[in-house]
C-alpha positions as CSV (number, residue, x, y, z in Angstrom):
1,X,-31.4,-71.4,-11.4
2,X,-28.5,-69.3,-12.6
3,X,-28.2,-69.0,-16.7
4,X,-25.7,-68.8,-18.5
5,X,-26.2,-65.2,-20.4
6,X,-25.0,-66.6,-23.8
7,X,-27.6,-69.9,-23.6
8,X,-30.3,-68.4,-25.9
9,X,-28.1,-67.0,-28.3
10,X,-25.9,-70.4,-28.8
11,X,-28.7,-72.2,-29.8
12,X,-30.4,-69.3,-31.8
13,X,-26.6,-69.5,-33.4
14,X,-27.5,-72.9,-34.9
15,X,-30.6,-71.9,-36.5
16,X,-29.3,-68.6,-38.0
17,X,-29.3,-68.6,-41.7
18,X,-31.8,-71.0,-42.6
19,X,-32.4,-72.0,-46.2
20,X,-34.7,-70.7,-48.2
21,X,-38.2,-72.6,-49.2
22,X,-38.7,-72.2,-52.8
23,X,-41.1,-73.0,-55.6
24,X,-40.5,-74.4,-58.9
25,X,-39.9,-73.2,-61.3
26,X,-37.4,-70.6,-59.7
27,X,-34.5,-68.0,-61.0
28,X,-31.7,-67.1,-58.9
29,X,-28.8,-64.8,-58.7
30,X,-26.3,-64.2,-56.3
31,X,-23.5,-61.6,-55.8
32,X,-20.6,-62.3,-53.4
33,X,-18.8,-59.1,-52.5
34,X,-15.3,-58.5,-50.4
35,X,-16.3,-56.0,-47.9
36,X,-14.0,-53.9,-45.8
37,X,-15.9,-54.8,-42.7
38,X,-18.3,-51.7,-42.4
39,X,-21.7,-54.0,-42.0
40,X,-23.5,-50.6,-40.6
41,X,-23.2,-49.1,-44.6
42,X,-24.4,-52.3,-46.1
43,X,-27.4,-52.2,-43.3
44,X,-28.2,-48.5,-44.7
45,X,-28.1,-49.4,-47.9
46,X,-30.6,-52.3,-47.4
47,X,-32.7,-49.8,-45.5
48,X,-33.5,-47.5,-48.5
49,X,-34.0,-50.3,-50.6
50,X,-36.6,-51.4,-48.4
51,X,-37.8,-48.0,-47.4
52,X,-38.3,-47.4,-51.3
53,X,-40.6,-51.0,-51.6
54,X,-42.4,-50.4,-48.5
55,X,-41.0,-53.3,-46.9
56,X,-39.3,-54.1,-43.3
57,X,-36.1,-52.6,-43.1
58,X,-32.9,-55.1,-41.4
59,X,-32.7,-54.5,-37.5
60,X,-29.6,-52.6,-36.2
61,X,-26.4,-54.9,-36.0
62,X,-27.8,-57.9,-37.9
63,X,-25.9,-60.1,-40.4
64,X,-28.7,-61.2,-42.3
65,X,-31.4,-60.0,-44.3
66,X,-34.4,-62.2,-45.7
67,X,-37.5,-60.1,-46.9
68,X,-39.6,-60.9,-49.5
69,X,-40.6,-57.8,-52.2
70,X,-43.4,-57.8,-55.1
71,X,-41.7,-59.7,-57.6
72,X,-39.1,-61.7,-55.8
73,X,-37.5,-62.4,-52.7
74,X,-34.2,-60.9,-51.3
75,X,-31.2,-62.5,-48.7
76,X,-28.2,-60.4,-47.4
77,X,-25.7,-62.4,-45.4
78,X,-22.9,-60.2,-43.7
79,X,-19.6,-63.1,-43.3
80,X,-16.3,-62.0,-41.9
81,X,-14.6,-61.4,-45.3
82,X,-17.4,-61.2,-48.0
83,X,-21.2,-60.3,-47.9
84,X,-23.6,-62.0,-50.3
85,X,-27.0,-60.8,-52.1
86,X,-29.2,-63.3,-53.5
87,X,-32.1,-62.7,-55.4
88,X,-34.5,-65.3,-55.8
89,X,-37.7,-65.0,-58.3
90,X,-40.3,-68.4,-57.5
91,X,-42.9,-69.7,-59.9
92,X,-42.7,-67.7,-62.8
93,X,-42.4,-69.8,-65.8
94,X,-41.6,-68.9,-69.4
95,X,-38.6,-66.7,-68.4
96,X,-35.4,-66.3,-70.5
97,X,-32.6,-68.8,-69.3
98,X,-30.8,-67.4,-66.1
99,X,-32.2,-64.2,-66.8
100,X,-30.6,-61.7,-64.2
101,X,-33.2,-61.7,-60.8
102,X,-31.3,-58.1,-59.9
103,X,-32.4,-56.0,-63.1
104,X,-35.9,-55.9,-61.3
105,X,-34.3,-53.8,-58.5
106,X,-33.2,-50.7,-60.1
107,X,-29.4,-50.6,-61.4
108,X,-27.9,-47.5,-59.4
109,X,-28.5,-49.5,-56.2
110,X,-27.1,-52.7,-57.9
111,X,-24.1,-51.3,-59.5
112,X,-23.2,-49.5,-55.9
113,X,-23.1,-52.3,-53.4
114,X,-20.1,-51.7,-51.4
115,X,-17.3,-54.1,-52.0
116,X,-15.1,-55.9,-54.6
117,X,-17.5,-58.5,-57.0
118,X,-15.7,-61.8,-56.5
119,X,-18.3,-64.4,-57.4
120,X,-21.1,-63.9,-59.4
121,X,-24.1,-66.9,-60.4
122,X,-26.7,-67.8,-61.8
123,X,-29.1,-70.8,-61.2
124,X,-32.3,-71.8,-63.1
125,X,-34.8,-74.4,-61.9
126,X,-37.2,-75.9,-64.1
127,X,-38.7,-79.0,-64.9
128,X,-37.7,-81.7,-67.0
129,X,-40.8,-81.2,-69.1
130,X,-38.8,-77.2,-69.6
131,X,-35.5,-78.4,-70.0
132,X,-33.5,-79.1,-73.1
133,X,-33.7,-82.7,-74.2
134,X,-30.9,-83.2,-76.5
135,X,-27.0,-82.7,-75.7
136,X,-27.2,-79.6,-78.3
137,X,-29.6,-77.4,-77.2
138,X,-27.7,-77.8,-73.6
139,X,-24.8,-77.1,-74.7
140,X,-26.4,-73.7,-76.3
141,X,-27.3,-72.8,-73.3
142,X,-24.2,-72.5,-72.2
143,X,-22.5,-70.8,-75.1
144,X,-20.9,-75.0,-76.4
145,X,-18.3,-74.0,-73.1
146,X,-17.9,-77.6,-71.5
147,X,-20.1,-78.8,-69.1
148,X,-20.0,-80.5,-65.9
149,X,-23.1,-82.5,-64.6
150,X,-24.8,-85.2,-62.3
151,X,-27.6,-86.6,-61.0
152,X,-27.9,-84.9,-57.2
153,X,-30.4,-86.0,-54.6
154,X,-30.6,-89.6,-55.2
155,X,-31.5,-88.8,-58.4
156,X,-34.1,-86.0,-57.6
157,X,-32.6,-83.7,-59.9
158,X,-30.5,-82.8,-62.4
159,X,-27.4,-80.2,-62.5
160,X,-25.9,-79.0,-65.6
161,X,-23.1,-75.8,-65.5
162,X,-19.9,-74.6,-67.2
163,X,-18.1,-73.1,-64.3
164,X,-17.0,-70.2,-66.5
165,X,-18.2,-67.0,-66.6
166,X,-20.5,-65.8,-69.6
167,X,-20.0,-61.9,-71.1
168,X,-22.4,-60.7,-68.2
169,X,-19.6,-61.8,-65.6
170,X,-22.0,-64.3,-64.3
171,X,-21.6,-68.7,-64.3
172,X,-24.7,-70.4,-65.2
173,X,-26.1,-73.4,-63.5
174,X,-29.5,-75.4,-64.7
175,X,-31.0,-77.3,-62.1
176,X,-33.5,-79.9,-63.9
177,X,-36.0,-80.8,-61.6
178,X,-36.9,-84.6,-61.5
179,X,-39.1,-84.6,-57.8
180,X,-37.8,-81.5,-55.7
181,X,-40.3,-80.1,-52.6
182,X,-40.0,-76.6,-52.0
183,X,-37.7,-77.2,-49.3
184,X,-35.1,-79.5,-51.2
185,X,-34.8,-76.9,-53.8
186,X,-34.1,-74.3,-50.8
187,X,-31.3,-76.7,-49.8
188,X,-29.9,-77.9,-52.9
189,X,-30.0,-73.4,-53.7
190,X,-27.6,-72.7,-50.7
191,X,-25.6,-75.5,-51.3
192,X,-24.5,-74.8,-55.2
193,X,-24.1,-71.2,-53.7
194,X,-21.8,-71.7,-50.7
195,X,-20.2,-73.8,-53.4
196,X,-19.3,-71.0,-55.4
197,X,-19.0,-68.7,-53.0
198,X,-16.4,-70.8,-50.6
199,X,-14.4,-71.9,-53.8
200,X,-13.7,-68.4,-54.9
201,X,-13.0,-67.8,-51.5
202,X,-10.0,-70.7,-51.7
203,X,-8.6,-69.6,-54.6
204,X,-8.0,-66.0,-53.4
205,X,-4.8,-67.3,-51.5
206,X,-3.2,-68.9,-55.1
207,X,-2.1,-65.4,-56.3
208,X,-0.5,-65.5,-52.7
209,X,1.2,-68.7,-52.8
210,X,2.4,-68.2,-56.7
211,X,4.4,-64.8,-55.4
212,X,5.2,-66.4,-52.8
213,X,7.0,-69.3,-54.0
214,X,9.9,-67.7,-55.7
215,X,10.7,-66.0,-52.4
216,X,10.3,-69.0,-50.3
217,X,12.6,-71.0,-52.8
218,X,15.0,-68.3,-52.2
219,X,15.1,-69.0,-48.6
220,X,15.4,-72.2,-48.9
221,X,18.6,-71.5,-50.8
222,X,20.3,-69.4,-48.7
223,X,19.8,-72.0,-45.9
224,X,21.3,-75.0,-47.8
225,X,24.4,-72.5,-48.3
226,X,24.1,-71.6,-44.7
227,X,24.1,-75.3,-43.6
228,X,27.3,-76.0,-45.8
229,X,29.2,-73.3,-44.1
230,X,28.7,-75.0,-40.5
231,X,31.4,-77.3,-41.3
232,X,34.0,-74.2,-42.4
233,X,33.7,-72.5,-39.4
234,X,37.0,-71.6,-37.7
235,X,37.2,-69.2,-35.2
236,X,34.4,-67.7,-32.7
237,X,34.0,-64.6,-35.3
238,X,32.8,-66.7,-37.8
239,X,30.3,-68.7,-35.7
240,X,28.8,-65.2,-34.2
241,X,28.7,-63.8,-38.6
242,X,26.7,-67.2,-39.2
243,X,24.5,-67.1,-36.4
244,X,23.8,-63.9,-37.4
245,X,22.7,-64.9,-40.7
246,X,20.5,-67.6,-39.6
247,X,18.7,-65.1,-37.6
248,X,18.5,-62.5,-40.7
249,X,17.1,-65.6,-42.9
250,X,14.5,-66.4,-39.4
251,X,13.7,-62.7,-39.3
252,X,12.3,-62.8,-42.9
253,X,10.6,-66.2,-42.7
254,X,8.5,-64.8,-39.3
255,X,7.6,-61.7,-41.8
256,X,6.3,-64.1,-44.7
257,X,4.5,-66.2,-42.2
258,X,2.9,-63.2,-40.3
259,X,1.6,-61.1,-43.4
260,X,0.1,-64.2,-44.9
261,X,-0.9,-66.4,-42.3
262,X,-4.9,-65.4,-41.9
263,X,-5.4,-65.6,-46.1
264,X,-3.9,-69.2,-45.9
265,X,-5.4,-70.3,-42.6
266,X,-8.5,-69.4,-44.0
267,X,-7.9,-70.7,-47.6
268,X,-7.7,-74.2,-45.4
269,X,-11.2,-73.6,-43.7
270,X,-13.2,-72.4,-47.2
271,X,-11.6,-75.6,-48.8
272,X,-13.3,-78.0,-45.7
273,X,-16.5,-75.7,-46.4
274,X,-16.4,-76.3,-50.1
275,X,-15.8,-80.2,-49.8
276,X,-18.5,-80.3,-47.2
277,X,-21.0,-78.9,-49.0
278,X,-20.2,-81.0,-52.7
279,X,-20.2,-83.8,-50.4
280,X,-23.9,-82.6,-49.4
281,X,-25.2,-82.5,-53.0
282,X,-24.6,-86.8,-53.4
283,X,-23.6,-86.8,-56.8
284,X,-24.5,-89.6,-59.0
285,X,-22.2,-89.6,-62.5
286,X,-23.1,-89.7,-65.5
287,X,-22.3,-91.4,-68.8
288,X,-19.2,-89.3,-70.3
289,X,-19.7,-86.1,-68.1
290,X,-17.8,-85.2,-65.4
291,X,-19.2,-84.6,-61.9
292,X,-18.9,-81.2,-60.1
293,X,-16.6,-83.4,-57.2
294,X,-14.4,-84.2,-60.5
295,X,-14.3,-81.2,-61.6
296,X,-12.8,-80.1,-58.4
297,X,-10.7,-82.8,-58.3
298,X,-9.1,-82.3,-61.3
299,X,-9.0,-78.1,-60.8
300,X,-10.1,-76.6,-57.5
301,X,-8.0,-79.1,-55.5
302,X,-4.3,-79.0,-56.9
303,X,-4.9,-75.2,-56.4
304,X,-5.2,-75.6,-53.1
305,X,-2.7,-77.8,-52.6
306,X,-0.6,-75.1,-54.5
307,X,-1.5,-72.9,-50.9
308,X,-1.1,-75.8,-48.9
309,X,2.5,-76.2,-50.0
310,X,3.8,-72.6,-49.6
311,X,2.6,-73.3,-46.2
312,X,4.2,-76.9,-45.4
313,X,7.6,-75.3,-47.2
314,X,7.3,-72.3,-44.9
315,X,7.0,-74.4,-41.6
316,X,9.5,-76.5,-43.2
317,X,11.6,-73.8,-43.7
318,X,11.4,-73.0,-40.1
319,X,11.8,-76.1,-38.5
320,X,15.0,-76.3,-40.5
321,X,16.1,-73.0,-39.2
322,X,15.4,-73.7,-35.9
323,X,17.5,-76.5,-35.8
324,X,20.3,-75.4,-37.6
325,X,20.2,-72.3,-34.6
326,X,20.2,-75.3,-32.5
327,X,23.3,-76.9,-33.9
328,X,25.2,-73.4,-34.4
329,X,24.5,-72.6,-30.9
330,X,25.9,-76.2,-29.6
331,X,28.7,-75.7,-31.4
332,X,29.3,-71.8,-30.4
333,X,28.6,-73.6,-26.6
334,X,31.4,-76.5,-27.3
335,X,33.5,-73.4,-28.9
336,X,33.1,-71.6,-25.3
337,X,34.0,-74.4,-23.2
338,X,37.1,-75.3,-25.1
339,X,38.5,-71.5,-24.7
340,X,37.2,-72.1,-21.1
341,X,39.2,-74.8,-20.6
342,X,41.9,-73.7,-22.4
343,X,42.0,-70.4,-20.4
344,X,41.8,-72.9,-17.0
345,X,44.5,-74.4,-18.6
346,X,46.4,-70.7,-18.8
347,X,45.6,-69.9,-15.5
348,X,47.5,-73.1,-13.9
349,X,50.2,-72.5,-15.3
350,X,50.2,-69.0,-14.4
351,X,49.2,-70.2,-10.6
352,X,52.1,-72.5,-11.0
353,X,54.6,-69.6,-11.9
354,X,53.2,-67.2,-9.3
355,X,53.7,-70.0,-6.3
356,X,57.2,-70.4,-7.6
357,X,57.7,-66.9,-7.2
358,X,56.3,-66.6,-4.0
359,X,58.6,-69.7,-3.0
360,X,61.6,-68.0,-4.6
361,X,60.4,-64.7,-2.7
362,X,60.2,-66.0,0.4
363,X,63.6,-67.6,0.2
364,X,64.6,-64.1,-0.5
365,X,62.5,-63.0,2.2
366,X,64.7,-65.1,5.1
367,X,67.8,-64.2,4.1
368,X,66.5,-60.6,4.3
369,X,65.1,-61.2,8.0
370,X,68.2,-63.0,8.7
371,X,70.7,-60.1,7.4
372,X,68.2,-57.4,9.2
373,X,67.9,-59.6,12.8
374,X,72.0,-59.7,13.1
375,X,72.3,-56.4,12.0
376,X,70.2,-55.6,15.4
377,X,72.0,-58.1,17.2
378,X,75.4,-57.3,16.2
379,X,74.3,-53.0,16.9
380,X,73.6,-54.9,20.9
381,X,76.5,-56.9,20.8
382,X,79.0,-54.1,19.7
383,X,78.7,-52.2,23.5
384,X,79.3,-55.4,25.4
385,X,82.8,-57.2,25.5
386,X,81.9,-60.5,24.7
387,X,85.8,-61.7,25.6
388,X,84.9,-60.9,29.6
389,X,82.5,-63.2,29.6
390,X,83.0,-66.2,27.0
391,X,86.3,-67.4,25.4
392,X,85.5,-66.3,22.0
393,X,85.6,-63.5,20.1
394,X,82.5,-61.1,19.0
395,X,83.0,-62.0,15.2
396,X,82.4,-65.8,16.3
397,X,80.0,-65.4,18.7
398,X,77.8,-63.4,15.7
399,X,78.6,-66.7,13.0
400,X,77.5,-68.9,15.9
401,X,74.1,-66.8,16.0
402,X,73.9,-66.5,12.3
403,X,72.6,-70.4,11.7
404,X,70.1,-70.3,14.8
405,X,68.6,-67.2,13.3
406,X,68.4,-68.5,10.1
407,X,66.8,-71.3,10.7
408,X,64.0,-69.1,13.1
409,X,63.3,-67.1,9.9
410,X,62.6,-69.9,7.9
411,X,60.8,-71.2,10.7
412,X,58.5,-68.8,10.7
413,X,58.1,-68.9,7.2
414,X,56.6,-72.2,7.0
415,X,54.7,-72.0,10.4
416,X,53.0,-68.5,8.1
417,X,52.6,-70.8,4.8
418,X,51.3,-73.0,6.7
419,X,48.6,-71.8,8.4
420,X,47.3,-69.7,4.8
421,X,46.4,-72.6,3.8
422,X,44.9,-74.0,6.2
């Protein structure tokens, strides 16, 4: 049986990155870096961390990291634009609310991780009988920023966050727990952080599309003026000037679209992540609070149909261009043909005058043969005394020739015509 070399490594593919299995009460924070693709640095740099706790150290190549240490438990996931750390401290209750998991590792390895710090949360699970019970003491919690909550599970639990970022850079989340196992708060952990992570991840590209739009508005501009001076055009110089405007205005669109045409093709795939995954949580709304769907709804989603529109205007743009080329170069084709014709036209009549030349040439031409062929015979003539022999003179016997040569010559003439063109 011949197998396929890549068959174990698909299937190991779907079970890479499984959730974690925690127990409540739990802490967790969770750092999402840009990285500049140099995995093997990050790999060191979890090796002396793990060197330094007496744990296993990552394997070579790998782009994940799950090892549990003393006092809590570590992941490292290596993605193809970001890396994430998440620290996760299980059953330890009495701790201050989303107390920072990373200040037990020690804060010179923290504060270098390699990358730029785009996301940044933290999640506490407790237990109803731990959580706030009135609306104030929640809203302490979270600094009286407004919050955004739902029932999740079918009810199994409770989610309460700001979606802002307190003065230690990080967004809070409170997970009430109303009948969690360990491995439905595992899940329900991933998902609120893929949440967060993907979202920021969306929102990179709306920078992008806002500097964008000015210069795409531009475009757009100099293609209605473009458009309006296709019915202006008057001689072949001016079609070749506009075409070669519509290819300057093509040559900057294909720039626009190649520099930024990963960060919005991948804005589009975070966003189906990040819907996906809100989607997973099955929100159940509450009395006078909006959901976490709503709240995206309301912000995350016209942001990302910000990007999406740079993009539609973009291929817009060029499907516009493209058929303007299209009409231009009908028209510079129906421009080409009419000089063609014209020129056709030019050359008949020239044809015309040359055959009336030739005619008028070859006229000339048989009175020349005629003149030269009685010359000759009048130079044989002159020896013999014509008088001896006929009853006429020499001078009529030549203008009795004259005719019959004549009409040889232009004999001849036509029998020549004739068979050119044939």
């Amino acid at each position: 049986m011949d197998l396929h070399p890549l068959k174990d490594s698909l299937i190991n593919e779907l079970h890479n990155r499984p959730f974690p299995v925690v127990d409540l009460p739990a802490q967790v924070s969770s750092l999402v870096f840009l990285h500049s693709g140099d995995r093997q640095a990050e790999l060191d740099k979890l090796t002396d961390l793990a060197q330094s706790h007496g744990v296993d150290a990552p394997s070579d190549n790998a782009d994940c990291y799950y090892q549990s240490f003393e006092q809590f438990d570590l992941r490292w996931e290596f993605h193809n634009e970001f890396s994430t750390y998440t620290a996760v401290r299980r059953g330890q209750p009495d701790q201050p609310f989303c107390k920072n998991v990373f200040s037990l590792l020690d804060n010179d390895w923290v504060a270098n991780l390699q990358g730029q710090l785009i996301a940044a949360n933290h999640i506490d699970l407790r237990p109803a009988s731990d959580a706030p019970t009135t609306r104030q003491d929640l809203s302490q919690l979270f600094n009286d920023q407004r919050l955004v909550g739902s029932k999740i599970y079918d009810g199994l639990a409770t989610i309460w966050t700001s979606v802002q970022s307190e003065d230690d850079g990080f967004i809070r989340t409170l997970v009430v727990d109303e009948g969690l196992d360990p491995f439905q708060a595992g899940r329900l952990i991933r998902n609120l952080l893929e949440i967060a992570a993907y979202r920021s991840m969306t929102l990179l590209a709306l920078p992008t599309a806002r500097l964008l739009m000015p210069e795409v508005r531009h475009l757009e501009q100099r293609l209605v003026k473009t458009n309006e001076k296709l019915n202006q055009l008057v001689t072949l110089e001016d079609e070749q000037a506009l075409m070669n405007e519509l290819i300057a205005e093509a040559t900057q669109l294909e720039k626009l679209v190649a520099d930024h045409n990963f960060r919005f093709s991948a804005t589009e795939a975070y966003f189906n992540l990040t819907e996906s995954r809100l989607d997973m949580l099955r929100e159940q709304k509450m009395p006078a609070i909006r959901t976490l769907k709503q709240f995206h709804v309301r912000r995350f989603i016209p942001a990302f149909n910000t990007c999406m529109s740079v993009v539609k205007r973009k291929e817009n743009l060029s499907k516009r261009i493209s058929r303007t080329s299209e009409l231009l170069h009908l028209r510079l084709q129906l421009s080409l043909e009419t000089q063609n014709q014209q020129l056709l036209v030019s050359m008949d009549k020239r044809s015309e005058i040359q055959l009336r030349l030739q005619q008028t040439v070859e006229g000339l031409s048989v009175i020349a043969m005629t003149y030269y062929s009685m010359s000759l015979i009048e130079l044989l003539l002159k020896p013999v005394v014509i008088e001896n022999y006929l009853p006429i003179s020499q001078g009529i016997a030549l203008a009795a020739i004259t005719p019959v040569v004549f009409l040889g010559a232009v004999m001849l003439t036509l029998r020549i015509r004739k068979r050119l063109h044939s």
